[in-house]
C-alpha positions as CSV (number, residue, x, y, z in Angstrom):
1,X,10.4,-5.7,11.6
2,X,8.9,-8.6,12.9
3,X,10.9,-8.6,15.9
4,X,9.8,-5.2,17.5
5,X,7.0,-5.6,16.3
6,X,6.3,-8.3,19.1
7,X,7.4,-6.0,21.6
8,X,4.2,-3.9,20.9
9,X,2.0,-6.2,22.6
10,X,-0.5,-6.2,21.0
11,X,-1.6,-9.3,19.4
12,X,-3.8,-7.4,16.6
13,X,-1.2,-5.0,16.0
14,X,1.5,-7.8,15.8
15,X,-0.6,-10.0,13.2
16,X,-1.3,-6.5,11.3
17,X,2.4,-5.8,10.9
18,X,3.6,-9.4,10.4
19,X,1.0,-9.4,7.7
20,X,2.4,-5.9,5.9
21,X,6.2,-7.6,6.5
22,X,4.9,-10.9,4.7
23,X,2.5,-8.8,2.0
24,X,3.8,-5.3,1.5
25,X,2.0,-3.0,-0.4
26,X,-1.7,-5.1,-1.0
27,X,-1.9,-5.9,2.5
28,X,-0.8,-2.4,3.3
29,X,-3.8,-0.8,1.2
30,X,-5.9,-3.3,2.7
31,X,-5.4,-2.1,6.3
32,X,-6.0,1.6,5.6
33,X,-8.6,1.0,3.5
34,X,-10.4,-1.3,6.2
35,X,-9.6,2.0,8.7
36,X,-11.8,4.2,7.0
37,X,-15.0,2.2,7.1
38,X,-14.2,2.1,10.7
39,X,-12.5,-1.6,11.1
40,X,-10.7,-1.7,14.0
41,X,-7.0,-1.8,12.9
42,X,-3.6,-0.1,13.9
43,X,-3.4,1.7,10.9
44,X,-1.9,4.6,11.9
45,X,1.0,2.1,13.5
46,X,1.5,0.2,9.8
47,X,2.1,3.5,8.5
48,X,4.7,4.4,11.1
49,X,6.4,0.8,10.3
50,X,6.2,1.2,6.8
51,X,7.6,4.8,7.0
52,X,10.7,2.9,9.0
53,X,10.9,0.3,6.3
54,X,11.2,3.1,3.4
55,X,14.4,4.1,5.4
56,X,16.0,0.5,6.3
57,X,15.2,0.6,1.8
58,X,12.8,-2.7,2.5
59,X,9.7,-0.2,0.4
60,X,9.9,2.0,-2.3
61,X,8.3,6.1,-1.0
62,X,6.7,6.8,-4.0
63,X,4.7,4.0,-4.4
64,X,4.1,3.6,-0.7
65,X,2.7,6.9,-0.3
66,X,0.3,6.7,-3.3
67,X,-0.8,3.4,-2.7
68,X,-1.6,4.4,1.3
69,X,-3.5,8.1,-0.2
70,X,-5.3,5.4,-3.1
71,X,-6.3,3.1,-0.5
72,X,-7.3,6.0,1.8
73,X,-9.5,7.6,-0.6
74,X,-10.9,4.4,-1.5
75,X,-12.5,4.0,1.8
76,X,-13.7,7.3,2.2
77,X,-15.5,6.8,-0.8
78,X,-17.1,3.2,0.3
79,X,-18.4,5.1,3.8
80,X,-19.8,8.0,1.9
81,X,-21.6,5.8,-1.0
82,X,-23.0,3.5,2.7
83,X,-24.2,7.2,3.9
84,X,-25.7,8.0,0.8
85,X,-27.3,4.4,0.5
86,X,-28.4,3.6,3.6
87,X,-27.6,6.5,5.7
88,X,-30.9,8.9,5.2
89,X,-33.4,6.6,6.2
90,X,-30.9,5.8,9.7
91,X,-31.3,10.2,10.0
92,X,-34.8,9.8,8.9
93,X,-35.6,7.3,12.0
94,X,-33.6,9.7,14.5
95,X,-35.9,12.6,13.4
96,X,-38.7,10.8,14.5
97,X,-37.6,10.9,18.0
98,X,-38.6,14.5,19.2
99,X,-35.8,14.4,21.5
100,X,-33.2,14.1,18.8
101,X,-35.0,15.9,15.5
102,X,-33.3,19.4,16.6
103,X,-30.1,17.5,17.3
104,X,-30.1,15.8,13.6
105,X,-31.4,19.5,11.9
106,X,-28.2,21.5,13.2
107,X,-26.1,18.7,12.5
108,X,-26.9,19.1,8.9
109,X,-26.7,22.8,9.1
110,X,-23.1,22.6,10.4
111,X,-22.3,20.5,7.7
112,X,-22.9,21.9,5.2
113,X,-21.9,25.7,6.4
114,X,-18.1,23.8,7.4
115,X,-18.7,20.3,6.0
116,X,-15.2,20.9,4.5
117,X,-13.1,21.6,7.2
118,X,-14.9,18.7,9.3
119,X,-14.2,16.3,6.5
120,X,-10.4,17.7,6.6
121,X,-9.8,17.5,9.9
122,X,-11.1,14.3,10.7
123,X,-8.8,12.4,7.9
124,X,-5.7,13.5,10.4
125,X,-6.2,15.8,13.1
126,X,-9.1,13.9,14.4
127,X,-8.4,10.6,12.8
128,X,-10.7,8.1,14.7
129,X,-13.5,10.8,13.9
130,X,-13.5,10.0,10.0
131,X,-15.1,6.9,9.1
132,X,-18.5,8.7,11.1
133,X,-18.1,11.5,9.2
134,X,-18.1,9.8,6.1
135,X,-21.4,8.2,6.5
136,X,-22.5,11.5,7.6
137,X,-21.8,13.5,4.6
138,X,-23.3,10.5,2.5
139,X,-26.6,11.1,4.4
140,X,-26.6,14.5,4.3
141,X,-26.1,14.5,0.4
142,X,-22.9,16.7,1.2
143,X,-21.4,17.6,-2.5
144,X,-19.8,14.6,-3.7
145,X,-17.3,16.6,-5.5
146,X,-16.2,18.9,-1.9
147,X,-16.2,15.9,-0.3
148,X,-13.8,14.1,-2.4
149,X,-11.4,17.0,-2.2
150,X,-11.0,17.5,1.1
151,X,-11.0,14.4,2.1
152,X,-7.8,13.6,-0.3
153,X,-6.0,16.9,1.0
154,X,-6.5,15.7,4.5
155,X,-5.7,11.6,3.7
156,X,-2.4,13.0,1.7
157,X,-2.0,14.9,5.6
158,X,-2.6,12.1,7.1
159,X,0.0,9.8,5.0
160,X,3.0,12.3,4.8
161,X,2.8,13.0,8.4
162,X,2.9,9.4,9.8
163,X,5.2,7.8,6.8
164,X,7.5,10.8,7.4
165,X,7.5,10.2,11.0
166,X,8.1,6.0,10.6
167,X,11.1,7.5,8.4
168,X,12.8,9.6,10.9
169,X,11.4,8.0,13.9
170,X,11.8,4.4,13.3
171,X,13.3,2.8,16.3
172,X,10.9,4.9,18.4
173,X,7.8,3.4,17.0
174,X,6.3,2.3,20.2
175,X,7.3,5.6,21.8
176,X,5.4,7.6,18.6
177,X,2.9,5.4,18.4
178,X,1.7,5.8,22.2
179,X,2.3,9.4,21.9
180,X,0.1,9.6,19.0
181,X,-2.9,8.1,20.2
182,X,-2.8,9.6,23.7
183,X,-3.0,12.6,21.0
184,X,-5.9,11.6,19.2
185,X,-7.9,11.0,22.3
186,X,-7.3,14.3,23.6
187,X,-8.1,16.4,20.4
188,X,-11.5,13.9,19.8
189,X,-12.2,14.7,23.9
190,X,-11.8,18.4,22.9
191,X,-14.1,18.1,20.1
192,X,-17.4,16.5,22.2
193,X,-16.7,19.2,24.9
194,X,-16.6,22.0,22.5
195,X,-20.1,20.6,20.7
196,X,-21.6,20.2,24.2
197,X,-20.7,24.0,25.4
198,X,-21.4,25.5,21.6
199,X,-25.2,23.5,21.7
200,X,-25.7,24.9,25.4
201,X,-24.7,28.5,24.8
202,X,-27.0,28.4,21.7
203,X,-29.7,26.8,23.8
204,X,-29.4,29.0,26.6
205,X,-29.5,32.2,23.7
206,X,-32.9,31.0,22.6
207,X,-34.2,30.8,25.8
208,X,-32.7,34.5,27.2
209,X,-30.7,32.9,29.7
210,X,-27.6,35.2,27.8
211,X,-27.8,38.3,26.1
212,X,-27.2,38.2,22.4
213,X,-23.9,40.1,22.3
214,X,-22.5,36.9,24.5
């Protein structure tokens, strides 16, 4: 493992897989867990390697995959119990600002009309995206219990799909791994220029610029 793992060049993504090959399964947790409070680590590349060590039988799957959806879920809920903490009086001082009190208002709206499928789709889909929206549903007071749901069925998304692709995939890590965040990038691009075209239709509605049928 070690030795393609050099070849990633990366010297925090070499020193994060070294330390899973040395570790296993603690140091494995560690790293996911450390992803969802928005540590920068290659998480999604240690669970490609340790989906190619279940193969060469160097990890056990079962155990693998519930310790990465524990750990997962363990750092969703340390973001959302910082949002709940410390997050409202952070929304509290953006209100303040004229400028942004309409901005923070619909934010809470939309969360709480399709909190859940944000919350879903930023565990995998939108992966970088979920550590934010963690503190976010904290601050809003989203429902614990919704939160906690979605957020597992998207993490247990989030685990099969990289582990499975480590297991079939393993001697193209690099190639998968390059491919998947050139992925990432593009959906979270998607996502700001949807929000900015969705907030300027909406803004040119109240002002009449567009007819209410558009």
């Amino acid at each position: 493992m070690i030795g393609w793992s050099q070849r990633m060049g990366c010297p925090v993504t070499e020193q994060a897989l070294e330390f899973v090959a040395l570790w296993g399964l603690p140091s494995l947790a560690l790293i996911v867990m450390l992803s969802c409070l928005a540590i920068p680590v290659p998480s999604s590349l240690v669970m490609l390697a340790c989906g190619s060590m279940i193969a060469a039988g160097e990890l056990p799957m079962i155990i693998t995959w519930a310790v990465s959806v524990g750990a997962a879920v363990v750092g969703d809920q340390i973001g959302y119990g910082v949002g709940r903490l410390w997050g409202a009086p952070l929304l509290a001082r953006l209100k303040r600002a004229n400028p942004k009190s309409r901005l923070v208002d619909r934010a809470k709206v939309q969360l709480h009309r399709s909190g859940w499928a944000s919350v879903f789709v930023s565990r995998w889909l939108m992966s970088p995206l979920g550590p934010y929206v963690n503190v976010l549903c904290g601050a809003t007071h989203f429902r614990w219990g919704l939160f906690t749901f979605w957020a597992l069925c998207g993490e247990i998304v989030w685990v099969t799909m990289y582990l499975a692709l480590g297991y079939a995939f393993g001697h193209s890590i690099q190639f998968i791994a390059e491919i998947s965040a050139d992925v990432n990038g593009i959906l979270v691009s998607f996502g700001v220029i949807f929000a900015v075209l969705w907030y300027a239709h909406h803004w040119a509605k109240r002002r009449g610029l567009l007819s209410h049928k558009s």
